[in-house]
Each structure stands twice: as structure tokens, then as C-alpha cells.
ZADREN-161431 format. One record per residue (C-alpha): residue number from 0; residue in three letters; chain; x, y, z. Coordinates in nm, 4 decimals, decimal comma. Example, Ala and Ser with C-alpha at 12.3 -4.5 7.8 and 13.67 -1.06 7.14 Angstrom:
REM residues 2
SITE  num  residuo  cadena        xx        yy        zz
SITE    0      ALA       A    1,2300   -0,4500    0,7800
SITE    1      SER       A    1,3670   -0,1060    0,7140
This chain:
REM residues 356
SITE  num  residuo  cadena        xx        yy        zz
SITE    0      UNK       A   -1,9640    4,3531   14,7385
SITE    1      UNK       A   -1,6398    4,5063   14,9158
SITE    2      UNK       A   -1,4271    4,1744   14,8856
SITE    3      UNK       A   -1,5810    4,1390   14,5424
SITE    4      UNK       A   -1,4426    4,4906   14,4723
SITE    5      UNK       A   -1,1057    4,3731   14,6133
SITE    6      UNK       A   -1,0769    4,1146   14,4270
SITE    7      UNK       A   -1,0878    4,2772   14,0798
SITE    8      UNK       A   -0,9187    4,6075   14,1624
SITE    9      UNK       A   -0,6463    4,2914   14,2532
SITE   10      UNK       A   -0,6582    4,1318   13,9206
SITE   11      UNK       A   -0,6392    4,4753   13,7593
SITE   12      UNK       A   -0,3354    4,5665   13,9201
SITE   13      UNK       A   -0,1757    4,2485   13,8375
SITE   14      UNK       A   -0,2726    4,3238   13,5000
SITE   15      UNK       A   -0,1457    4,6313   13,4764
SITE   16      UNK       A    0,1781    4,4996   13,5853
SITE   17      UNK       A    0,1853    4,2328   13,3162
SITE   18      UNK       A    0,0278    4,4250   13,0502
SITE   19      UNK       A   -0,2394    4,1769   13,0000
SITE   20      UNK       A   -0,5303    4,2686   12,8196
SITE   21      UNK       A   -0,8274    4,2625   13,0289
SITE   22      UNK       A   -1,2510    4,2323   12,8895
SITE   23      UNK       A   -1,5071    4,3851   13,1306
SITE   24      UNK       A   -1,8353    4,2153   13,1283
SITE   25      UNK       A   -2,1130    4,1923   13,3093
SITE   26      UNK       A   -2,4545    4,0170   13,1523
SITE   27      UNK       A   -2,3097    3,9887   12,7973
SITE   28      UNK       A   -2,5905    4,1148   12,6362
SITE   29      UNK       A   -2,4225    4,3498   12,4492
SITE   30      UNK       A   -2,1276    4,1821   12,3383
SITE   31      UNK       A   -2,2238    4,2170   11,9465
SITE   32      UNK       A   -2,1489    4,6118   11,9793
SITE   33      UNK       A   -1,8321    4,7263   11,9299
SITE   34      UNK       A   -1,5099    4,6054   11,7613
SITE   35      UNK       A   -1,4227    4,2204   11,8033
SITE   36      UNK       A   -1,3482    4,1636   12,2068
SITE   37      UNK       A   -1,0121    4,0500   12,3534
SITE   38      UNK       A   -0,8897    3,9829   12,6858
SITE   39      UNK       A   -0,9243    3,7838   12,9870
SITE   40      UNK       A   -1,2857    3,8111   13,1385
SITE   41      UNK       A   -1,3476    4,0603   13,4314
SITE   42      UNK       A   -1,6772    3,9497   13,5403
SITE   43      UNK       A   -1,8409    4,2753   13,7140
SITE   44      UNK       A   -2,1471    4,0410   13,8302
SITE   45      UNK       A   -2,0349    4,0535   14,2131
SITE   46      UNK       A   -2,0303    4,4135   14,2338
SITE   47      UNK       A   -2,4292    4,3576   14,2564
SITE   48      UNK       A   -2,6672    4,5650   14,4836
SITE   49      UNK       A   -2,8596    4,8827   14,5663
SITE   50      UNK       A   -2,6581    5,0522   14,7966
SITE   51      UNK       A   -2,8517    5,4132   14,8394
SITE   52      UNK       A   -3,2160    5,4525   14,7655
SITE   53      UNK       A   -3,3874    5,7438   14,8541
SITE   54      UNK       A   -3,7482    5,7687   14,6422
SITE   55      UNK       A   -3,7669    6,1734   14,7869
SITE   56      UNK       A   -3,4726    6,2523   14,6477
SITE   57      UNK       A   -3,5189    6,0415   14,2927
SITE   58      UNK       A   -3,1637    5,9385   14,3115
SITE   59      UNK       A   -3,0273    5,5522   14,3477
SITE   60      UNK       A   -2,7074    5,4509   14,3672
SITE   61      UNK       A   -2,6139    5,0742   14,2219
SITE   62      UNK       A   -2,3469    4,8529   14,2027
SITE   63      UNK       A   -2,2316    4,7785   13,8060
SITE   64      UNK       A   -2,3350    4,3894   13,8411
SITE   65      UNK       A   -2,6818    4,4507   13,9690
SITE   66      UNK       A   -2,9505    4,3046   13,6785
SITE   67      UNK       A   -3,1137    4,5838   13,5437
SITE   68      UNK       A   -3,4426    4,4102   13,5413
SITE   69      UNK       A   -3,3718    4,4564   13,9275
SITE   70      UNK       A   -3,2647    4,8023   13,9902
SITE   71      UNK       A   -3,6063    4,8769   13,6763
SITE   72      UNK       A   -3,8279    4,6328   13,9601
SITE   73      UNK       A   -3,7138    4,8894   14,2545
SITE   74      UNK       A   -3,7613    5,1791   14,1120
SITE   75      UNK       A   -4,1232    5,0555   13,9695
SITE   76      UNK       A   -4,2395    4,9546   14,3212
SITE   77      UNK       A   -4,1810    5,3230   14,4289
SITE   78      UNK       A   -4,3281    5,4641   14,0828
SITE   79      UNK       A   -4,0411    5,6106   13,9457
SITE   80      UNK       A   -3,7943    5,4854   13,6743
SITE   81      UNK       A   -3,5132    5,5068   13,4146
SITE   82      UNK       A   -3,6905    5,7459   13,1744
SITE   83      UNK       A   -3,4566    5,6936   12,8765
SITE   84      UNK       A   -3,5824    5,3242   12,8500
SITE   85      UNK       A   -3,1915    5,1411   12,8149
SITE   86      UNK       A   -3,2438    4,8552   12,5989
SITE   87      UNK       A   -3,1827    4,5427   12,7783
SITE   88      UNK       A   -3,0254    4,2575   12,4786
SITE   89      UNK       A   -3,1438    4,0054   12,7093
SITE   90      UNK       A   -3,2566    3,8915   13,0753
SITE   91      UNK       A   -2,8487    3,9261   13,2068
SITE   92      UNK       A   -2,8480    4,3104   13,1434
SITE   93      UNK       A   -2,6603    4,4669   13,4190
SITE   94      UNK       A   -2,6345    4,8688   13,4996
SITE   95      UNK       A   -2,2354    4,8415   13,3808
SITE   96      UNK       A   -2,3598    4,7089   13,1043
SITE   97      UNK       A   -2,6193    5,0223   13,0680
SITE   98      UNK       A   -2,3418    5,2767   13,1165
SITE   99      UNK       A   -2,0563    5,1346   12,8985
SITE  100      UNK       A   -2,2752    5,0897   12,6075
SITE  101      UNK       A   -2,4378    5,4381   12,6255
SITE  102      UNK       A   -2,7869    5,3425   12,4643
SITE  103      UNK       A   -3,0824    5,4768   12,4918
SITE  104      UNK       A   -3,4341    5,3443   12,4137
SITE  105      UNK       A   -3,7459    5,5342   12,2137
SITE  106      UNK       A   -3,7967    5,8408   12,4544
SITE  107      UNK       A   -3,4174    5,9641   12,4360
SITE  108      UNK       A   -3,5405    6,2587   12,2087
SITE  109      UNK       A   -3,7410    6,4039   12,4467
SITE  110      UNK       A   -3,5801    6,3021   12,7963
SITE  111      UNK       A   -3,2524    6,2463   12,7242
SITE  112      UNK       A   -2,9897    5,9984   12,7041
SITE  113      UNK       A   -2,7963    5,7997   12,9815
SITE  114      UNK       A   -2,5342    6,0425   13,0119
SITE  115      UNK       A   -2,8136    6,3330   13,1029
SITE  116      UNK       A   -2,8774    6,1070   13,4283
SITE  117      UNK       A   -2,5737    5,9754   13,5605
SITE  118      UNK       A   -2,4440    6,1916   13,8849
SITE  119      UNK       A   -2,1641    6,0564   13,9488
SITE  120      UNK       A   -1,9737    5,7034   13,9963
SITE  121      UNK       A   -1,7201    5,5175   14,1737
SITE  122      UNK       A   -1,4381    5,3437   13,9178
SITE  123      UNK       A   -1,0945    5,1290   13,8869
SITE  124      UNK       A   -0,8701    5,2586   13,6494
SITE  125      UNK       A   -0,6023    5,1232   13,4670
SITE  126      UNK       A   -0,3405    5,1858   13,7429
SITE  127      UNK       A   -0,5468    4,9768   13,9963
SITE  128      UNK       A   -0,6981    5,3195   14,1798
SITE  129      UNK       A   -1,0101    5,3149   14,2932
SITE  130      UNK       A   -1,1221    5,6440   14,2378
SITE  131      UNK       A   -1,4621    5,8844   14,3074
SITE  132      UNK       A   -1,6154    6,1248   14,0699
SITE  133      UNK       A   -1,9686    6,3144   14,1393
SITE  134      UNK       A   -2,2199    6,2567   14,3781
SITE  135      UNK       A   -2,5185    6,1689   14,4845
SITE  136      UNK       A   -2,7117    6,5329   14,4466
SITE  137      UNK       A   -2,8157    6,6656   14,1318
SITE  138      UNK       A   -2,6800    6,9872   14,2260
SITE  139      UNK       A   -2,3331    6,8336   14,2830
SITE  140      UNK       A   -2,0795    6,9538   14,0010
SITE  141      UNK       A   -1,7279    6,7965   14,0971
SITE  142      UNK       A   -1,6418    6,5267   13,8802
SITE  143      UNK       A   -1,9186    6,6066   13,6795
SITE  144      UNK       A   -1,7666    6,5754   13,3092
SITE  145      UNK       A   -1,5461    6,2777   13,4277
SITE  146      UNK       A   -1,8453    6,0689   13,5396
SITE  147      UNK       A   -2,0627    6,1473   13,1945
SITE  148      UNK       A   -1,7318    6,0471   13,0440
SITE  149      UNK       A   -1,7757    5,7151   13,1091
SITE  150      UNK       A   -2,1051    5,6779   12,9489
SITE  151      UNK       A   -2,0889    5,5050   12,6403
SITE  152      UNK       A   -1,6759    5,4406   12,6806
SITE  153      UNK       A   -1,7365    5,0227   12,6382
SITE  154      UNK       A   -1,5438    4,9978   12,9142
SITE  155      UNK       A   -1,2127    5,1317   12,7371
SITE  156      UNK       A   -1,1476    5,3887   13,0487
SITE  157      UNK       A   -1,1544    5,1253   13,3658
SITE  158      UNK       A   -1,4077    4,9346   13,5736
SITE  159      UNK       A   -1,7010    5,1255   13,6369
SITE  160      UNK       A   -1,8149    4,9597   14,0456
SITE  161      UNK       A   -2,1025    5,1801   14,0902
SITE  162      UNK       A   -2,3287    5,4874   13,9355
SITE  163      UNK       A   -2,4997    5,7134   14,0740
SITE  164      UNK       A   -2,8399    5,8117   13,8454
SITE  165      UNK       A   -3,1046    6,0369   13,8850
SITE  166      UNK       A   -3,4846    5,8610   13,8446
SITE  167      UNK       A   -3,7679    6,0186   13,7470
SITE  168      UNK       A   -4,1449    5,9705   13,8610
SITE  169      UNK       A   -4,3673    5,7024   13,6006
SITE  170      UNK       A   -4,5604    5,9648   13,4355
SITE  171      UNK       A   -4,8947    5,9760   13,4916
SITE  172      UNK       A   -5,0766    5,9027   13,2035
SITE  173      UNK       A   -5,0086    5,7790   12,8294
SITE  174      UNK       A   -5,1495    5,7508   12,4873
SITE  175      UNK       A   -5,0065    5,6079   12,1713
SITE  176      UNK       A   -5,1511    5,7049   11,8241
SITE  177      UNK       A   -5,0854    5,5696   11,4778
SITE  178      UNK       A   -5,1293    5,7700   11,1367
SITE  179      UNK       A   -5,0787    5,6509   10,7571
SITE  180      UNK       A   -4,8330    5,8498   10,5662
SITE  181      UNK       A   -4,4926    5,8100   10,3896
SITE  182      UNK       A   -4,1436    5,8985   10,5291
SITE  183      UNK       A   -4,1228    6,2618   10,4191
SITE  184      UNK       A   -4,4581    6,3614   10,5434
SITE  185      UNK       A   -4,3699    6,1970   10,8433
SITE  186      UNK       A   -4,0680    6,3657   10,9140
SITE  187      UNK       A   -4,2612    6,6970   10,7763
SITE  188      UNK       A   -4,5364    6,6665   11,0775
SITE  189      UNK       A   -4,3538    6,5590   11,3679
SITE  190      UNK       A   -4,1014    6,8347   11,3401
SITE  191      UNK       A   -4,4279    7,0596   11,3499
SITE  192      UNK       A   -4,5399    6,9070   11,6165
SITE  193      UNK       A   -4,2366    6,9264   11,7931
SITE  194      UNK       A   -4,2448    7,2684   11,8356
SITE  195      UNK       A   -4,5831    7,2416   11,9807
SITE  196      UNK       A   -4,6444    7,2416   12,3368
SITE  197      UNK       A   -4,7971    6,8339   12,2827
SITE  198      UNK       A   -4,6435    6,5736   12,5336
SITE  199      UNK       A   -4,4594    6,3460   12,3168
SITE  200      UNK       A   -4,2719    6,1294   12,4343
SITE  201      UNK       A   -4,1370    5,8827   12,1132
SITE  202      UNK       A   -4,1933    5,8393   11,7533
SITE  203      UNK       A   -4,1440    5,5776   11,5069
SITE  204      UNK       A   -4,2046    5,5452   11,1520
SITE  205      UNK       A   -4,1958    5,2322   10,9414
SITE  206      UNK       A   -4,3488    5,0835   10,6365
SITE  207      UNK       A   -4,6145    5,3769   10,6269
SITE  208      UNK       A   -4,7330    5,4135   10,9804
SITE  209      UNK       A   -4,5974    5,6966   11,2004
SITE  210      UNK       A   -4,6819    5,5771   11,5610
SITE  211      UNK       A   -4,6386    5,8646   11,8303
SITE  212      UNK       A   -4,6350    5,8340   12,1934
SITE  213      UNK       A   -4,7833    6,0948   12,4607
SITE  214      UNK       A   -4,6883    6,0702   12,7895
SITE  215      UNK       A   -4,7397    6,3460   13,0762
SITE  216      UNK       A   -5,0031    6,4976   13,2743
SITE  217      UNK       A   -5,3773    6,3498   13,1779
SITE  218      UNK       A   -5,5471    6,6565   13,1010
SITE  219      UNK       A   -5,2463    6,7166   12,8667
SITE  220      UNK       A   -5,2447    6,4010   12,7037
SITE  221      UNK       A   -5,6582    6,3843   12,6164
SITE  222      UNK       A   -5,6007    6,7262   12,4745
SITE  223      UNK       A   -5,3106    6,6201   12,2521
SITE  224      UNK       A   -5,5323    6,3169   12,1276
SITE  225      UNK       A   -5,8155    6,5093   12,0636
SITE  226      UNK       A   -5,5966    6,7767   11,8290
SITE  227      UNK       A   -5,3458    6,5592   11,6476
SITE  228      UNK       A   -5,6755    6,2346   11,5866
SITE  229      UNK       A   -5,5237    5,8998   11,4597
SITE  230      UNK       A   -5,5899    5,5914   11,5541
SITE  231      UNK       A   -5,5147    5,5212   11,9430
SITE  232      UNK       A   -5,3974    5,1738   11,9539
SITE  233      UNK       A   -5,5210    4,9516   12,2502
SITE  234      UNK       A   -5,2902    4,9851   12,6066
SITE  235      UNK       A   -5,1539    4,6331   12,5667
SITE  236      UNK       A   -5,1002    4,6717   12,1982
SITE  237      UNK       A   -4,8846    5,0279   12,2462
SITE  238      UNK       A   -4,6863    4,8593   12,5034
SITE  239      UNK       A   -4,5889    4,5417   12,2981
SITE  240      UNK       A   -4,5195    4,7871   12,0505
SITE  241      UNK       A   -4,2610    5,0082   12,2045
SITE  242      UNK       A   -4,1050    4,7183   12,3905
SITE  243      UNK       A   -4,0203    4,5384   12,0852
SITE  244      UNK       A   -3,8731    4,8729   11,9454
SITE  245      UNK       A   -3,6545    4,8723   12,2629
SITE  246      UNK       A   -3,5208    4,5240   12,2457
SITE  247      UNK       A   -3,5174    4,5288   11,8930
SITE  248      UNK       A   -3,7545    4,1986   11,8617
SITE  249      UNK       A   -3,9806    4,4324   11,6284
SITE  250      UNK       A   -3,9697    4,2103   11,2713
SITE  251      UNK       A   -3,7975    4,4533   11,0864
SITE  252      UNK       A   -3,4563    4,3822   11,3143
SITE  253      UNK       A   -3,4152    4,0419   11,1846
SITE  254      UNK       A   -3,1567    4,0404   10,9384
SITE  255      UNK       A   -3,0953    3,8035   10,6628
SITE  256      UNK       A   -2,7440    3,6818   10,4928
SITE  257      UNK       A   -2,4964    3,9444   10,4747
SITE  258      UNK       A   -2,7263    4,1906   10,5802
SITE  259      UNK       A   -2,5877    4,4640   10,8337
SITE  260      UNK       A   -2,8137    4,6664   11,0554
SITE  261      UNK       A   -2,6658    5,0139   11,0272
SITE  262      UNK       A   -2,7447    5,3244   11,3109
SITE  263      UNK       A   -2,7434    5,6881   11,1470
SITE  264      UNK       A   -2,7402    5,9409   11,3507
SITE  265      UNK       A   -2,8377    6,2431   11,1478
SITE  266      UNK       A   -3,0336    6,5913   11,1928
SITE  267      UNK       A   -3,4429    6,5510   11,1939
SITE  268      UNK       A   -3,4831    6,7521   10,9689
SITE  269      UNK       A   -3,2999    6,5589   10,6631
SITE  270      UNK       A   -3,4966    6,4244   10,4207
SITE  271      UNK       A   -3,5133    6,0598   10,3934
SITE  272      UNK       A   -3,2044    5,8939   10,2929
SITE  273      UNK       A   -3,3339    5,6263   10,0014
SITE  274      UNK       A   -3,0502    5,3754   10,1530
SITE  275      UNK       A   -3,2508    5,0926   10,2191
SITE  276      UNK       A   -3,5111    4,8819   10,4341
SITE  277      UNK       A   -3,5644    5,2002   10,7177
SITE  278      UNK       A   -3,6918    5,2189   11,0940
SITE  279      UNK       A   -3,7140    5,5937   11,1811
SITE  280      UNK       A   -3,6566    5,6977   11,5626
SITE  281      UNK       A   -3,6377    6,0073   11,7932
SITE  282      UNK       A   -3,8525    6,2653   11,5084
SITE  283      UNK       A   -3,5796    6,1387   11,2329
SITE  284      UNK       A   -3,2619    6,1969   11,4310
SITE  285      UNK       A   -3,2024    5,7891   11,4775
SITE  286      UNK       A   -3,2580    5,5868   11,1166
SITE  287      UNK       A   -3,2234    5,2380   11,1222
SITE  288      UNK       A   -3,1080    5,1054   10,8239
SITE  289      UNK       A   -3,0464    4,7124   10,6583
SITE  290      UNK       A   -2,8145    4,7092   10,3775
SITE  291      UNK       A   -2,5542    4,4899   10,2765
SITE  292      UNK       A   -2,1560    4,5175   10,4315
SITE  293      UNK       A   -2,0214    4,6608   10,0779
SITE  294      UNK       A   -2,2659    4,9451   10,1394
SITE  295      UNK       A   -2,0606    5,0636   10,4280
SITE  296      UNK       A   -1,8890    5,3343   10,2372
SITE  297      UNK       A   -2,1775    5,4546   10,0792
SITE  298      UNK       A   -2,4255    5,4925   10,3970
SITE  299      UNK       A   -2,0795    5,6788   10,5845
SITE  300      UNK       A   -2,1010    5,9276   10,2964
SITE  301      UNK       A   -2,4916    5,9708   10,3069
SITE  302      UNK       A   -2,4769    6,0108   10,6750
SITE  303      UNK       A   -2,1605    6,2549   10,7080
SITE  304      UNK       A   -2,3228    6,4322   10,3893
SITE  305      UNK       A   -2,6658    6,4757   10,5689
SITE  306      UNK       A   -2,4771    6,6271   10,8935
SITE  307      UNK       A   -2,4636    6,2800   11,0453
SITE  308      UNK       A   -2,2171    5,9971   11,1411
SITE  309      UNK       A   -2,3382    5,5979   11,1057
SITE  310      UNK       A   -2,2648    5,2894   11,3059
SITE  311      UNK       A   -2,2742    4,9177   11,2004
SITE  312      UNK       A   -2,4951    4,8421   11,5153
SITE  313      UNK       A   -2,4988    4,4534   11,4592
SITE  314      UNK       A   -2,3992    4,2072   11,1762
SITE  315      UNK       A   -2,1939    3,9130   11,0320
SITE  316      UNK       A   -1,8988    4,0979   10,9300
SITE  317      UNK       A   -1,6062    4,1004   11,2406
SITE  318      UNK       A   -1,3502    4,2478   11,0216
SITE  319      UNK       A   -1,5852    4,6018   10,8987
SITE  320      UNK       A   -1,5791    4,9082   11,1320
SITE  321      UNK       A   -1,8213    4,9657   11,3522
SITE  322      UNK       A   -1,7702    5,3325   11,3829
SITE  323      UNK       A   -1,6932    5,6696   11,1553
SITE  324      UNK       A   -1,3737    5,7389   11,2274
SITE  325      UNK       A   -1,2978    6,0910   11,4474
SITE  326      UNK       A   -1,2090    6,3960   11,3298
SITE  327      UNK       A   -0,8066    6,4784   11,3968
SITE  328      UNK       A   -0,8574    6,6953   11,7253
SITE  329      UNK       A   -1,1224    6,4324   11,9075
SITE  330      UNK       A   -0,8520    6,1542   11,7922
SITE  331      UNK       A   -0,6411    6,3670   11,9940
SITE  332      UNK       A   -0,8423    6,4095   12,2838
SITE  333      UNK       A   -0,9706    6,0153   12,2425
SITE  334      UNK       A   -0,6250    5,9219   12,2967
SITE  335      UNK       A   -0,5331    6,1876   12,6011
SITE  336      UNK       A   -0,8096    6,0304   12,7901
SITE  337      UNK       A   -0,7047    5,7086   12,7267
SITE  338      UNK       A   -0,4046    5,7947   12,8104
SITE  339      UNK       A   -0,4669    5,8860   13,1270
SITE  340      UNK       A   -0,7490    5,6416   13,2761
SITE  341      UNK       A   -0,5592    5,3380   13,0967
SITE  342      UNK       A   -0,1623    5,4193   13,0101
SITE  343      UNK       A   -0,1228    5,0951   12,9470
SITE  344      UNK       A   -0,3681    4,9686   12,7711
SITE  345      UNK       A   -0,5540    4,6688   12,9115
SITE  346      UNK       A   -0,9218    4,7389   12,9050
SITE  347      UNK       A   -1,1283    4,7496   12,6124
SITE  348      UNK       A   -0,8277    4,6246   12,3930
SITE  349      UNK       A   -0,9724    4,6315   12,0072
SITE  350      UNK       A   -1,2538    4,8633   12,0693
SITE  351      UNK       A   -1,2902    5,2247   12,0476
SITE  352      UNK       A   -1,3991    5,4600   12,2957
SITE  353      UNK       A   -1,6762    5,7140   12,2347
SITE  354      UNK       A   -1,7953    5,8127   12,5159
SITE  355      UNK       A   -1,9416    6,1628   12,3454
């Protein structure tokens, strides 16, 4: 891994010096998201490896280029794990590849997202420096906001080489129940449930079925099931389920002809949108939405109106933005940080950084 490292923080450098434009990847599985790429290739895949494990401590350290499905195989043999559930795209998903993107899976409501568990990292930036932020305690503080910084950046900011996350133990028991109801009633009850002391875990409503997932201590769990009924669907069945939400194989992904598949981000309590084909997530706080790439302006409005932002998540269209534009003072601040992790301007060329 150390020549590997030297290697690229050489090509970097060189670069820098040439201001050539430089693409980070790792497993490629999440090449769709994000502006059209550019650059020369900066394959992260030799930076690969679990270089601090301690299952006492429920911290790991990785290298970017390690396979998630390997780092997610570690932590399983020692019954812990990556409780936000990052979507994988694909078998060549890589931890980078986790960080830059920023995404969380179908318990980020109630755990948090990525950003909540990274510690701290090790990263190149523009300038060639390899340089340390965080740690490896969950009590450490310095670097703290430069290390969550990174998550979600698309690699705009430098070459992340290695994260520090915290892990959490596989919780001990589970339960996933199904009710019939439409989208407002839906929203309606798990926002009073919410505010329950019930162990859920992730939601999702779609085509009339609001499917809810418990997860926590057992005694809590059976009591949850026995108060909010339903129909408990099968172990095997809730697991198919929840993984196809994750990697977005569930049928409702697919898209057809010009169709975009559009991510709002919007408060759980609006009321539902009326925009088009919808997948509700995360109580109502992430709605995924189909609609055509002249609807772009319309679902922007519906979203910023409803106290929201949207993204084009995926779709056919290059040339449409992917992302609501920033407010004047984050602009600002976007390009400050920029400024300073990349002055001139070779990573992430044609994408936009939003690491927040």
C-alpha cells in the first residue's frame, strides 16, 4: 500500500504542475452520479487493506481501494457493521467510493449518515501533501470538521488514502411489518410513531404499502409488533426487500425513455408532492421520484417550495444539472474550500462539491 501511495501522491504532483485534470476512481460503481467526468484516471484500487481493527473499540481503519463487500465481510465476522447500510452500485464498490459519494442506505433516518461515522482520514491534496485529519477515537476532535468535509465531496477536495469509521454492533434482533394505506396516511402515522419510543429502524412507502423495519433489543422489538400489528413479512422476504431498496434493483428504479430518477430531499412532514411515479424513504424526508428531464424545473420548485432541495440521481440526460444550485454565501464557502484543498483545479474537474 505505501509504494502504491507513492505512486499517486507522484502523479498528483506532476499534475499539479501541469495543470492536468485528474478523475479519482476506485470500483466505478458510482460513476452515473454527479456532473459528466473528466480527467485522466487515478485508480485508488492499490490503496487496499485493513490497516487497524480493533472489535473493543468499534473502530476500523481502511485503505480507500479496499472492496466494501470486504471491509462489510470483516466487520460481520466480529458482529458489528456499517449501520447506515452505503449502497454498493455493484460488486467493485470500494470505501473511497463510500465516502466521496456520501450515500446512505434505508436506516440513515434513524442512525445517521456516513458523515456521522467517519473519525478521521488520511488524504492527498491538490498540492501533492499528504496530510492527517482526526483520529482513531471517537472522542478525538482535531480535524474533526475537515475529515466530515470530505464526505460526500466526489472527490473534488483530493485523494482520500484512508478513513477512519466508527462500527456499530449487528443489532440483536429485527422485525419488518407491512400495512395498506395511501401516501398521506402514511406519512401521517410514521411521524406519530416517530415520536414513540418503538425501535424503527427504516420505512418505505410505495404503491400503497408502508413497510417499517424494527431493529433493537428483542424484548423491544416483540413489543413494538405486538402494538403497531401489520403483517410481518417472512425473514428472507424482509431482507430481499430492503436489499433491493439499497441497491436500487427494487422494480420501481428501472426507468424507461427519457425518464429521470429524481432525489428530493424535503421535511417529513410535507405532504405528498403529486410529481410523479414515488418511492418514499427515511419517514418522508427522501422521495424518489420518475419524471421526465423537462420536469426538472418544476420538481426544483416543488422541492425548494416544500423546504427541500432535489437531485437528478441517475438518467439519460448528460447535459441537465444534477444539483440545486447553492445559495450565494455556501457558493462562497464552496469555492474557499476548493480553493484551498485544490488551487488549481485538477480533481473532480466538471463536478460539484457538496460535501454538506
Amino acid at each position: 500500500m505505501e509504494t502504491a501511495l507513492q505512486t499517486l501522491i507522484e502523479r498528483i504532483r506532476a499534475a499539479a504542475e501541469a495543470a492536468t485534470p485528474l478523475r479519482i476512481r476506485g470500483g466505478g460503481t458510482k460513476d452515473f452520479y454527479g456532473q459528466t467526468l473528466h480527467g485522466q484516471v487515478l485508480d485508488t484500487r492499490g490503496l487496499n487493506g485493513i490497516s487497524a481493527y480493533e472489535p473493543s473499540e468499534l473502530v476500523v481503519t481502511v485503505g480507500a481501494g479496499t472492496p466494501l463487500l470486504e471491509l462489510e465481510a470483516a466487520l460481520a465476522a466480529q458482529g458489528q457493521c456499517l449501520p447506515f447500510e452505503p449502497p454498493h452500485f455493484g460488486p467493485g464498490a470500494t470505501v473511497g467510493g463510500m465516502l466521496g459519494a456520501g450515500l446512505s442506505g434505508p436506516a440513515r433516518a434513524s442512525v445517521g449518515s456516513v458523515r456521522d461515522y467517519v473519525l478521521g482520514l488520511e488524504m492527498v491534496n491538490g498540492r501533492g501533501e499528504h496530510l492527517t485529519f482526526g483520529g482513531q477515537v471517537m472522542k478525538n476532535v482535531a480535524g474533526y470538521d475537515v475529515s466530515r468535509l470530505l464526505a460526500g465531496a466526489l472527490g473534488t477536495l483530493g485523494l482520500v488514502t484512508s478513513v477512519s469509521l466508527k462500527v456499530l454492533p449487528v443489532p440483536v434482533a429485527e422485525a419488518t411489518l407491512r400495512f395498506a394505506m395511501d401516501e398521506a396516511t402514511a406519512l401521517k402515522k410514521h411521524n406519530e410513531w416517530a415520536g414513540q419510543p418503538l425501535p424503527l429502524n427504516a420505512s418505505c412507502w410505495f404503491e400503497g404499502q408502508l413497510t417499517l423495519r424494527l431493529r433493537g433489543a428483542l424484548a423491544a422489538v416483540q413489543s413494538a409488533c405486538q402494538r403497531l400489528g401489520g403483517e410481518r413479512l417472512a425473514e428472507a422476504e424482509a431482507a430481499a426487500f430492503w436489499l433491493a431498496l439499497r441497491e436500487q434493483t427494487h422494480p420501481f428504479f428501472a426507468l424507461q425513455g427519457d425518464e429521470s430518477l429524481w432525489r428530493l430531499s424535503v421535511p417529513d412532514t410535507a405532504v405528498p408532492l403529486q410529481l410523479g411515479p414515488v418511492l418514499t424513504e427515511w419517514g418522508g424526508a427522501q422521495r424518489w421520484i420518475k419524471a421526465p428531464s423537462d420536469q426538472a424545473k418544476r420538481l426544483r420548485h416543488h422541492a425548494v417550495t416544500a423546504g427541500g432541495h432535489a437531485t437528478r440521481f441517475r438518467g439519460p440526460d448528460p447535459a441537465l444539472e444534477v444539483f440545486t444550485p447553492l445559495s450565494p454565501p455556501l457558493e462562497r464557502i464552496q469555492r474557499g474550500l476548493k480553493q484551498q484543498f485544490d488551487p488549481v483545479g485538477i480533481f473532480g474537474h466538471g463536478r460539484l462539491y457538496r460535501g454538506w
